[in-house]
N, C-alpha and C positions, 0 to 999 in steps of 0.2 A: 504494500500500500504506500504511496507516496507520501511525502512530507513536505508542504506548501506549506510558507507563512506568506499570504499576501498580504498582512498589513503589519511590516513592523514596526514597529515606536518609533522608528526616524520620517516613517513618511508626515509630510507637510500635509496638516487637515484642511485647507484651503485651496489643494487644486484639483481643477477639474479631470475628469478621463480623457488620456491622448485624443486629439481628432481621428475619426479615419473618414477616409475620401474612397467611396467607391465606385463613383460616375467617370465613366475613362470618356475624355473630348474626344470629336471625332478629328479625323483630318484637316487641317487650315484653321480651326477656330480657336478664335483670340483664347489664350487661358490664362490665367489668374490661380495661384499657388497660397496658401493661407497657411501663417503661423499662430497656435492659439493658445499663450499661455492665461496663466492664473486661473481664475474661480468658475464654477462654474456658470455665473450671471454675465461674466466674460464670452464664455463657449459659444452660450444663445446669442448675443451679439455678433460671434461670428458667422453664425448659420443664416442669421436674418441677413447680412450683409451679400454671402453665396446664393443666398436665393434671390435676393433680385438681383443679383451680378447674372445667376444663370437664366431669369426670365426675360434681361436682354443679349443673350444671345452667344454672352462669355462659358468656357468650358470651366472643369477645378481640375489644377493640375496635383497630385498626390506630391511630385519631387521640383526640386528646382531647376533641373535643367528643362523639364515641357514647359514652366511655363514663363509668359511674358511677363510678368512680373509680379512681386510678391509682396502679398500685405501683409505685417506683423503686426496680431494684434496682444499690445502688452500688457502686463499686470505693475502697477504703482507699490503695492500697500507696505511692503518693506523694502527696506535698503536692498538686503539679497533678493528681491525680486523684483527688484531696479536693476541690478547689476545683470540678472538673467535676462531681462529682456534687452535690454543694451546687449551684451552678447548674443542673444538671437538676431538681432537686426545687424551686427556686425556678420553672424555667419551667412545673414541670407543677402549682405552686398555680397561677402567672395564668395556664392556662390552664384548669385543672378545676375548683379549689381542697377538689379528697377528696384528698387523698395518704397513701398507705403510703411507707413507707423500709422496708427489709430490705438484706442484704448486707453487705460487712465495713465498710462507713463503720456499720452498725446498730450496730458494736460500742463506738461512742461516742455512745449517745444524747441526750448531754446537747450534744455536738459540734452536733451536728444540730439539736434542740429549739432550742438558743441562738442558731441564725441563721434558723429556720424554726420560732417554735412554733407555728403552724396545723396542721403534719402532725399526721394523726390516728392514727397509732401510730409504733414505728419498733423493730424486730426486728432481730436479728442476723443471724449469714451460715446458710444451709443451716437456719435455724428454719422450719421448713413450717410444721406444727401451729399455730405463733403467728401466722404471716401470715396463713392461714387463719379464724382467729381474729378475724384486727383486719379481713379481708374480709368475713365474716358479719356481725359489727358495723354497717359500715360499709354495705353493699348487703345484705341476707339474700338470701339464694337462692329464688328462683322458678322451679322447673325444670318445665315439660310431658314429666309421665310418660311421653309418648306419643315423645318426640323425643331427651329430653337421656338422660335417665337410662340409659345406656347405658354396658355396659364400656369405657372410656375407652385409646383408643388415645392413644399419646404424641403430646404435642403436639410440634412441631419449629420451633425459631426459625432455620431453617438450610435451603439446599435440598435437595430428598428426596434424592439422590441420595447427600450424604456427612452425616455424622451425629458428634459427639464424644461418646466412650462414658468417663465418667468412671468409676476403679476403684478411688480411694482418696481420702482427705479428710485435711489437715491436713499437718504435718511436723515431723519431728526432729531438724532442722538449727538450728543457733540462729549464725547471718548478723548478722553485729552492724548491718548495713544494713535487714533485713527483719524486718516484724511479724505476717507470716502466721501462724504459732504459736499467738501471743497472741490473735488473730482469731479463726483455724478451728482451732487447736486443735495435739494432736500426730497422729503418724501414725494412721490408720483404713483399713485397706483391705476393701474390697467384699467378699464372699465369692465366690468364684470361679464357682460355679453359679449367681448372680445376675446377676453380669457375662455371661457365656457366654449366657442366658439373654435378654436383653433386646440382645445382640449377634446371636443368632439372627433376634427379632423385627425387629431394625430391616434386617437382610438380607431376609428374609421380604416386607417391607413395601418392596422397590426401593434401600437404600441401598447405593452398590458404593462406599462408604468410608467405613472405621472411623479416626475420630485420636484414640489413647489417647491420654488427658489425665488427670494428677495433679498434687502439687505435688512427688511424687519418683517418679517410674514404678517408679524400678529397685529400690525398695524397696517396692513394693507386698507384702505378705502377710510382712512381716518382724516385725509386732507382731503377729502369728500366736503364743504360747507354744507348741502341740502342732501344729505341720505337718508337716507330710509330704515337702515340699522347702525344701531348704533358702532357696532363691531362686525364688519360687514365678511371678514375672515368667518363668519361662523357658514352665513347662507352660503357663500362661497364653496367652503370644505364640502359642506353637507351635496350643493349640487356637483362637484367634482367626484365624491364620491356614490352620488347614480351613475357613474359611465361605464360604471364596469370593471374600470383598470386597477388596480394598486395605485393607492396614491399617498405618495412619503413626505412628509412636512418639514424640511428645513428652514434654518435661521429665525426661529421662534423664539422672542422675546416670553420673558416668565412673568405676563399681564396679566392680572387676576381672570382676567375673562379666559386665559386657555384654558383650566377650568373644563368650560363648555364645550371644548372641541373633543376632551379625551371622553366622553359619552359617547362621542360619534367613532371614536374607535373601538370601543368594549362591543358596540354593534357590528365591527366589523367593516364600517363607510369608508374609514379611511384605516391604515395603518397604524399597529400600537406603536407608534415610532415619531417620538421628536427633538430634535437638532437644535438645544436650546444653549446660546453663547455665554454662559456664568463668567467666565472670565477671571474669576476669584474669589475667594471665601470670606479674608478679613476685612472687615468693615472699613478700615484704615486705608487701607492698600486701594481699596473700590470704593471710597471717596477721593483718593489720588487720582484715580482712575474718570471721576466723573462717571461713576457708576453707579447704580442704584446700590444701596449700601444694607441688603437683608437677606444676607447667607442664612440665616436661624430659619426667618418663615420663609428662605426657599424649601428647608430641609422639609417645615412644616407641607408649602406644595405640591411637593414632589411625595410625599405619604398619601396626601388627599387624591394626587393621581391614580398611585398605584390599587387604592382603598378602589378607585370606579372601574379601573383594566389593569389587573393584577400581569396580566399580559407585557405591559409596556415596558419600552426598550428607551431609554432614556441617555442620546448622544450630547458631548460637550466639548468646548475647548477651553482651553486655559493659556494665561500668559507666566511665566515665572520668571521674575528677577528683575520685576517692575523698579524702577527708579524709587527707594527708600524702604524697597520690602525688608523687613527683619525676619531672623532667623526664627523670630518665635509668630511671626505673622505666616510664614511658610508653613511653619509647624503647623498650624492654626490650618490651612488649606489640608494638608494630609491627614488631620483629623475629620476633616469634612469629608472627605473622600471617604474616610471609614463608613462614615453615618451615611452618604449618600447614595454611598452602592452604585454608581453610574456603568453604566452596561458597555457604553463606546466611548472614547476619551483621544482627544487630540492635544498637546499641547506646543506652542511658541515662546522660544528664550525672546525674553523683550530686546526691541532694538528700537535705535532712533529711525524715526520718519521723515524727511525733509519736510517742514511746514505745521508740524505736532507738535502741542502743547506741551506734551511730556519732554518734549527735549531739555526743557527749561529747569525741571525739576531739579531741586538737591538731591547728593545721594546715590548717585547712579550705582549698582552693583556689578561689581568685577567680572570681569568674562568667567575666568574659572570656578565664580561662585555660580553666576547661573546656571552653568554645565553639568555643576553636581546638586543642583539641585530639579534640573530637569531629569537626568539621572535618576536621583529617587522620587521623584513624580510617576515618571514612567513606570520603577520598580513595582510603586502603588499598581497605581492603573492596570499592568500587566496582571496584578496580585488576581485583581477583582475579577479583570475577566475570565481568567482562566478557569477561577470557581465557577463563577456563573456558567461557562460553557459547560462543564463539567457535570452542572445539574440538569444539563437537557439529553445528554445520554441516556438511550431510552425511551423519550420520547419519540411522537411524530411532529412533523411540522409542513409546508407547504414550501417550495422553494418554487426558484426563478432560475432557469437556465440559463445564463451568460454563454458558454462557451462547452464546444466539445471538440478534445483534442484529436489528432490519427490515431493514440493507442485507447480512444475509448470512455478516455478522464471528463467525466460532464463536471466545470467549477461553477458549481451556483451560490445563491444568496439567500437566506431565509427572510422573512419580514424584519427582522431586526436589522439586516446590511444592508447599505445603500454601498452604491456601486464605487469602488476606488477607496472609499476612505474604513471602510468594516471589513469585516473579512470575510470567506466564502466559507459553502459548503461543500463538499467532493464526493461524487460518488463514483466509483472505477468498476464497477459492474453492471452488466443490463443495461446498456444506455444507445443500444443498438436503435431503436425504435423511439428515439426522444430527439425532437431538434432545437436548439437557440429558442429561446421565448417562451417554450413551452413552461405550465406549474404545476407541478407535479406533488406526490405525497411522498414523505420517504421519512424511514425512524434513522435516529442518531446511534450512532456505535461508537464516538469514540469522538473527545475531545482533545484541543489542545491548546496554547496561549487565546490565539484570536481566530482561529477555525477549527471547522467540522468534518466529520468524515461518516457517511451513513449508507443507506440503500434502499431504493425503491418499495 
């Protein structure tokens, strides 16, 4: 039986799954190459951007030498993935040398120009119309009436089967740590027959999993002035969840009103599964933070949850080595972690941001302090899951196929994994007669840190 860890403690809980490109251009037509780091509210940005690239009449090129030129779209939110995306844009001049920038690194053009001025434009995060723009420029469009020009099904940088349905843009929150704001703006949320709308299509179209994605879910439709609900994330969930698909709730603020939504998962509407950002335990640290400061009656919410879906799967991330954290305030989070029992766990050593409040702060904590103490963060974290996995041996559960290898190896997901960042389930027997997408039943035989191993 093989031994997969596909999520170890070093992975980054903020990015999204690789693109894949599997529309081959045909002969002579202009194509356009897409690079898509950071989050996944990023990814959707990319897809929306290739589908109306491909509805006038542009192919996607998978590498750099098919195509005529290539957009990189980047990630801001930390230094190291300032520095990644600046490296990506460097490797996609020597390899193409047409480069667009877009995405929330666009929101420093001068950041960018000044280590890269060959790129030939550089746009900010969620600017279609201007990337479009500096695409025309750059390659004009040659489309064969006969082929392209055709109502443009969404493109998907993801596989068919689960799909991220983004419902809002921007945030309210002002994180002395985070520059999202300043970037994408304040809150924006979708209108609700638009979301509903193109969550129909993409069911319609094979996807049996929706992972709402914002950068505050539970505030979706709150910069709403004349609504109709007060917390419009509830009607939302609840009609999302008549479609049919699995549908997994990321980036959930802990508002008294979520509450309400985890009824709708004990019925099974949406998924026992929520992707809620704590950020930190000590009250101190998380008023440094400009964070809501009530670790106690989180611990309090998170009972109240499990009391209505004794089911739920409760994901988070964490910052360690925030600017003025003390050792007994750290201590303070891995006690929390005891009582909290969190099922999925990400964490980030604090770093400066260009343009963050926190940069300012006294106190800043030593590299090698942070190290060791994400270290034993992690140590925790790994502790918990492994029990927990440990008590589903035995059980059955429902999984989601991802992938099946040539010797047979189906790696799936149970309700509790969201894709990239949880770990899978393995089954290496009987999977003759099972394809991608498919959910199947299957009991657990055998745990280990962050994955399963069972059978049909």
């Amino acid at each position: 039986m093989p031994r997969m860890t596909q999520n170890p403690p070093s992975l980054r809980p903020d990015l999204a799954p690789a693109a894949r490109f599997s529309v081959a251009p045909r002969s002579g037509q202009p194509t356009i190459g897409m690079v898509s780091l950071g989050c996944p509210k990023a990814l959707v940005d990319s897809e929306r951007i290739l589908t109306r690239l491909r509805a006038e009449g542009y192919g996607i090129s998978p590498d750099y030498a098919g195509a005529d030129a290539v957009i990189v779209n980047t990630c801001g939110f930390l230094d190291s993935a300032k520095a990644e995306s600046l490296s990506a844009i460097g490797e996609a001049l020597a390899e193409n040398g047409r480069v667009i920038v877009t995405g929330c690194l666009g929101a420093e053009p001068d950041y960018i120009t000044g280590a890269h001025p060959r790129v030939l434009a550089v746009t900010g995060p969620h600017q279609y119309e201007q990337v479009l723009d500096a695409v025309h420029a750059a390659v004009p469009p040659d489309p064969d009436p006969f082929i392209d020009l055709l109502p443009a099904s969404g493109v998907s940088l993801t596989p068919r089967h689960y799909s991220y349905l983004k419902i809002s843009e921007g945030c309210n929150h002002k994180c002395k740590f985070c520059i999202i704001p300043d970037m994408r703006g304040l809150l924006t949320s979708r209108p609700a027959k638009a979301v509903l709308r193109e969550a129909e299509k993409l069911v319609e179209h094979g996807v049996r999993e929706l992972l709402v994605i914002s950068q505050d879910t539970s505030a979706y439709g709150t910069d709403w002035k004349d609504r109709d609900d007060k917390f419009p994330i509830l009607p939302l969930a609840r009609d999302l969840g008549a479609l049919g698909a699995w549908v997994r709730m990321h980036y959930v603020y802990p508002y008294p009103h979520v509450r309400e939504l985890v009824p709708m998962m004990a019925e099974g509407l949406v998924l026992p599964y929520l992707d809620i950002p704590f950020q930190h335990a000590h009250p101190d640290t998380l008023k440094r933070m400009a964070r809501p400061a009530a670790a106690a009656r989180t611990l309090d919410e998170i009972a109240a949850w499990r009391d209505i879906c004794p089911d739920i799967t409760l994901r988070s991330t964490f910052i360690v080595g925030y600017p003025g954290e003390t050792e007994a305030e750290f201590q303070t989070l891995l006690d929390w972690m005891d009582e909290a029992q969190l099922d999925r766990v990400g964490c980030f050593q604090y770093e400066n941001v260009a343009g963050a409040r926190s940069n300012a702060l006294p106190d800043h904590v030593p590299d090698e302090v942070k190290q060791d103490r994400w270290d034993r963060f992690m140590e925790k974290a790994q502790a918990i899951s492994e029990a927990k996995l440990a008590a589903k041996v035995g059980t059955r559960m429902d999984v989601i196929i991802d992938d099946i290898d040539e010797d047979g190896i189906a790696t799936c997901r149970t309700k509790a994994d969201a894709p990239e960042i949880d770990g899978n389930l393995f089954i290496d027997d009987g999977t003759d007669a099972l394809s991608v997408g498919d959910i199947v039943s299957v009991e657990v035989d055998e745990a280990g840190e962050y994955d399963l191993w069972g059978h049909l």
